[in-house]
N, C-alpha and C positions, 0 to 999 in steps of 0.2 A: 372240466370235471371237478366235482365238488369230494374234499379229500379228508376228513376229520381223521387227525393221526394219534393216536397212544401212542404213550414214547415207545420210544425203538431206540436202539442202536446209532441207523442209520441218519434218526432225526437229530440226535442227540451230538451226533460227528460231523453233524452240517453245518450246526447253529456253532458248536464253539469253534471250530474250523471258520467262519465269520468273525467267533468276537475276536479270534487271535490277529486273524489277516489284519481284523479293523484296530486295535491296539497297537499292530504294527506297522501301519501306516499315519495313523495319528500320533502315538508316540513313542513312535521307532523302536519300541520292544515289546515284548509279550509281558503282561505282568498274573496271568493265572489263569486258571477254569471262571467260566461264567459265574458259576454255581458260586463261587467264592465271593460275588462280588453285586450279591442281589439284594440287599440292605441300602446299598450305593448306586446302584440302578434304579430303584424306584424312589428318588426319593422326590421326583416331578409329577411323577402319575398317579391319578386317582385311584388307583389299584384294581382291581376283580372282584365279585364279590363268589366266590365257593357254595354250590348247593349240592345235592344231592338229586339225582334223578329219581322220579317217583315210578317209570318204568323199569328200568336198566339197574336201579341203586349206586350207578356209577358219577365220578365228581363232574360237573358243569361248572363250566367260569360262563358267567352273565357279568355284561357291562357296566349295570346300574343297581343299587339298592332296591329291594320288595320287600312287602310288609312280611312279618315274620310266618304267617299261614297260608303264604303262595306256594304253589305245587308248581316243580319245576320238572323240563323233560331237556332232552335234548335235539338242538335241530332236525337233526336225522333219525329221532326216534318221532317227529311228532308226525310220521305217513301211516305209522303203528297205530294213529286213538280214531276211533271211529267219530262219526261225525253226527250224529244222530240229531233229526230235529226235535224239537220242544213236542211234549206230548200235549193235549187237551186240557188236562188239568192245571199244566203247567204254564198257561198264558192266561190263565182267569182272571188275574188280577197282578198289580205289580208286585207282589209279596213275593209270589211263587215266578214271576220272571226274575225276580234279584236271583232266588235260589237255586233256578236252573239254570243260569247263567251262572252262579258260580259254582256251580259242580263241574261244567263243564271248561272253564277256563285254567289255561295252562302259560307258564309261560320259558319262552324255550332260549336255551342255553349255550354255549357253542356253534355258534352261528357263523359257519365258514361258507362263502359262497362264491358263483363266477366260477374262474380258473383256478384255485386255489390247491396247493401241497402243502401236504409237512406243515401243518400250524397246530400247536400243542398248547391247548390250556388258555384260549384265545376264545374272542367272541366278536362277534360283526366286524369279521376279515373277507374283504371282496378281491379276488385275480392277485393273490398273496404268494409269497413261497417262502419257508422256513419263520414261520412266526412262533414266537413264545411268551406265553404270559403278558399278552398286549391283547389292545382292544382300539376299536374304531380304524381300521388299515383299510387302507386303499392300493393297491399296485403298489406292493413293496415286495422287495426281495432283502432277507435275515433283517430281524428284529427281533427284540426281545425288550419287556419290560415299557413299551412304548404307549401312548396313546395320543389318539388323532394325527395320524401322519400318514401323509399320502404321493404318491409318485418316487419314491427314494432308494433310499438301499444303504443297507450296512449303517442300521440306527441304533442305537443303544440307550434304554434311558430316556427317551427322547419325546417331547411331547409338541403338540399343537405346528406341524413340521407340512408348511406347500411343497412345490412340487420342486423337484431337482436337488435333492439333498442328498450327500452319501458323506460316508465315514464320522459320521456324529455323536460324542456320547455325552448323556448330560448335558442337554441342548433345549433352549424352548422357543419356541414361535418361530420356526426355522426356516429361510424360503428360498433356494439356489444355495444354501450353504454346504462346504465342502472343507470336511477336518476342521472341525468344532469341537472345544471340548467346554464343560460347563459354561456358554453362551447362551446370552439370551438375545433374540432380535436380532441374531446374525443375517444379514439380509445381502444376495449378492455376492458374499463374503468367504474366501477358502482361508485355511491356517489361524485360526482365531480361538485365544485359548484365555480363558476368565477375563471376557470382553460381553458390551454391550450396547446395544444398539450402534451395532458397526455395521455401513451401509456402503457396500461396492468396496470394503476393505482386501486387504492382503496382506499376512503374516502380521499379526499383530497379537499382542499380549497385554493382558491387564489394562485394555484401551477401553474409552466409553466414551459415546456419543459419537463419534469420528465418521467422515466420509471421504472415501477414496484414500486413504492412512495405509503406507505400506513400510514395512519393515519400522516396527513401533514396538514401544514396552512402555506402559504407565503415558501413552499419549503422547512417547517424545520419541521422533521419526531419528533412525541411528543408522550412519553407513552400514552396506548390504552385510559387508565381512565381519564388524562387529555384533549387529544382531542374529547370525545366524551362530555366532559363537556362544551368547547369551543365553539363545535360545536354547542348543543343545544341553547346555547346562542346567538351564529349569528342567526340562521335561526328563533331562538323568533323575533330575534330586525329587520330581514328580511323579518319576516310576519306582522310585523307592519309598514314598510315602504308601503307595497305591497297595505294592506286595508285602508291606510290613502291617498296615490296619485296613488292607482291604475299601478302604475308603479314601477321600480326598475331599477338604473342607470345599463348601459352596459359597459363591458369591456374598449370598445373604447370611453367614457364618462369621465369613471374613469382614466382613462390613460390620456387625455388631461385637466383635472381638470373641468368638465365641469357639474359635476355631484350634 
């Protein structure tokens, strides 16, 4: 059943009841409402682009940029436009086929399909559940802010994500990763937090390039007891950056001193 949802309530208690579970599984605390934290979520994804229904006058998020004079509808409104063939006069020449062809073309916005719930503000979301302000999803359950990620759950933030990923936020090129946080190329990889291309890793921090690296900070592998002591300690003074500026610097931040 194909579900296009305006917010509600009930959408609204689902998604952040996700980002909370997923915050507190990644880093052991809650640190706010979604809403608080959407400046910081996208800041991977190519965004949405917002039009305006020429049926409905209601908002559509479409995937990709249109020329400024396209007439937008929405998925589920386009069973509404008649389909009317070209009339006589209208095929005489190519003049008058450009122009009846573009009277009639439309192009459509919020494109939830398959199995699909609860996806708010989303476009070409296939057998989804709880999506928000993402595009391109495949068999996901709660996202938000995401594009092209497929087979996963509990993503945040998150782009260009294969199959078997959960609890990820600020993650890119993602494939079996499980509790990422600003990684990219995390591959195989669970507990992996401003790391990169970590492949078949475990628990590791501020690692890059590594394979099969467990229990690591800055690429230097540290008894079990001392890096889980480390660790909690980053991701306290990590959760207090997050609820004080609602954001947290990126790899590419850190790297140019900008952070």
């Amino acid at each position: 059943m194909n579900k296009e949802t305006d917010a509600s309530a009930s959408f609204s208690s689902g998604i952040e009841e996700a980002f909370r579970k997923t915050c507190k599984v990644l880093l052991h605390e809650e640190i706010g409402e979604l809403s608080e934290f959407e400046a910081f979520l996208k800041r991977y994804s190519s965004g949405l682009m917002e039009a305006k229904s020429g049926i409905s006058g209601k908002k559509i998020a479409c995937s990709e940029p249109y020329c400024g004079e396209t007439r937008f509808l929405s998925y589920l409104e386009a069973s509404m436009m008649k389909n009317e063939p070209f009339g006589i006069n209208e095929i005489k020449d190519i003049d008058s086929l450009f122009l009846a062809a573009s009277e009639r073309f439309w192009y459509a916005g919020n494109k939830v399909l398959g199995n699909s719930q609860d996806v708010l503000e989303s476009d070409n979301c296939f057998d989804s559940v709880g999506i928000f302000r993402s595009k391109h999803i495949w068999n996901v359950k709660y996202a938000a802010y995401c594009d092209m990620v497929n087979f996963s759950e509990y993503m945040f933030g998150c782009t260009h994500g294969g199959e078997g990923n959960s609890f990820c936020m600020n993650s890119s090129w993602v494939s079996s990763a499980i509790r990422c946080f600003e990684a990219g190329m995390p591959i195989k990889t669970s507990d992996a937090y401003y790391s990169h291309n970590c492949n078949g890793c475990r628990e590791v921090i501020f690692c890059f390039n590594q394979h099969s690296k467990t229990n690591a900070i800055g690429n230097v592998q540290l008894p079990k007891e001392k890096y889980f002591t480390l660790k909690e300690k980053i991701l306290a003074e990590l959760v207090g950056i997050l609820r004080k500026d609602k954001q947290a610097p990126s790899l590419a931040e850190i790297c140019s001193g900008r952070w």
